[in-house]
C-alpha positions as a printed Julia matrix, in Angstrom:
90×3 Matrix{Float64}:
 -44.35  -16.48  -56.8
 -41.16  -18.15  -55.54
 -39.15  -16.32  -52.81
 -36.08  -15.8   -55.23
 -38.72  -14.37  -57.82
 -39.88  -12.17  -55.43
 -36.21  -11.1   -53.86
 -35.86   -7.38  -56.88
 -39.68   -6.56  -54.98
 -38.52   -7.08  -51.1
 -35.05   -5.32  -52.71
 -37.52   -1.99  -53.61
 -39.07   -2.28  -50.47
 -36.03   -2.53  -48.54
 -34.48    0.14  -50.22
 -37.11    2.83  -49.57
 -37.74    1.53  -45.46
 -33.93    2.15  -45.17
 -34.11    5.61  -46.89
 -37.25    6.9   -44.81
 -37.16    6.38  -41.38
 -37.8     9.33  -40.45
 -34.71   11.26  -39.17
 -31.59   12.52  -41.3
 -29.26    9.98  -39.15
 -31.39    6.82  -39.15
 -31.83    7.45  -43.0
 -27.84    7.45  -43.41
 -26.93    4.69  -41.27
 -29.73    2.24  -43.1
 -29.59    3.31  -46.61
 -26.08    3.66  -46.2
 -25.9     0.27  -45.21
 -28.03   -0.7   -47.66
 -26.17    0.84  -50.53
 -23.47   -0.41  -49.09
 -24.64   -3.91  -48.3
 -27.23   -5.36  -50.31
 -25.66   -6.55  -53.79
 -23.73   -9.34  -51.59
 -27.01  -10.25  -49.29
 -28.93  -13.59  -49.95
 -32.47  -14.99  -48.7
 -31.18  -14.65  -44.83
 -29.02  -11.61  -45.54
 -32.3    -9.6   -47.08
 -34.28  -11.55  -44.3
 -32.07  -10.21  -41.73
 -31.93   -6.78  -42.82
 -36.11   -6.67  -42.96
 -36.12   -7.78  -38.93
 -33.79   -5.42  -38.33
 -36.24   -2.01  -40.33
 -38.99   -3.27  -37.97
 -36.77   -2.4   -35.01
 -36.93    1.0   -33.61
 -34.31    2.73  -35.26
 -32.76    4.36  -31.93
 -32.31    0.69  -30.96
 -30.76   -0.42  -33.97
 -28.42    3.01  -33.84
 -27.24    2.17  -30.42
 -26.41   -1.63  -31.45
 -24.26   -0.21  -34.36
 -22.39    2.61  -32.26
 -21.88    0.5   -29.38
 -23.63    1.88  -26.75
 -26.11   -1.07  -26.47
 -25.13   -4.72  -26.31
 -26.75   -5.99  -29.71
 -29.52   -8.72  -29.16
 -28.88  -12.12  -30.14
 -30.99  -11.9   -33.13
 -28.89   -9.53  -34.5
 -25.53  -10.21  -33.99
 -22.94  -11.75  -36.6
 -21.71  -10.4   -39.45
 -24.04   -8.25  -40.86
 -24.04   -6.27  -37.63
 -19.99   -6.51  -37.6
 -20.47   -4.35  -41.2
 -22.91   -2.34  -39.62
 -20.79   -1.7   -36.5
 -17.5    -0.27  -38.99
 -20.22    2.88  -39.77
 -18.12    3.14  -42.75
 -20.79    3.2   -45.42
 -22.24    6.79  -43.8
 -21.2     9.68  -46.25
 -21.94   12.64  -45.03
């Protein structure tokens, strides 16, 4: 199975690790982002977004409110979008 063949299964997957992390907040700012987010993503977009669900989501909550500098890794675009916070509907 190619990668692109396999991209609608690591969509799924995605999908539900962003919508169950585990606390009401972490499962707003990650599914929101991924609602928000994912139609435009590629290979490295999904790629990126998979690193990041393995990360401890108060880490990844402190890189998008600012109140820890965001690892190298992480930082570009993606995290610009995720830094705006204005995907959360609450």
């Amino acid at each position: 199975m190619t990668a692109q063949a396999d991209l609608p299964t690591r969509l799924n997957r995605a999908r539900f690790r962003a919508w169950h992390r585990g606390t009401r907040e972490a499962d707003y700012m990650l599914g929101g982002y991924f609602d928000r987010y994912h139609e435009e993503w590629d290979e490295a977009g999904l790629a990126w977004f998979e690193a990041l669900l393995d990360r401890d989501d108060v880490d990844v909550m402190a890189w998008a409110l600012g109140t820890q500098p965001v690892p190298e890794e992480f930082a570009g675009p993606q995290m610009d979008a995720m830094r705006k916070l204005d995907y959360v509907k609450i």
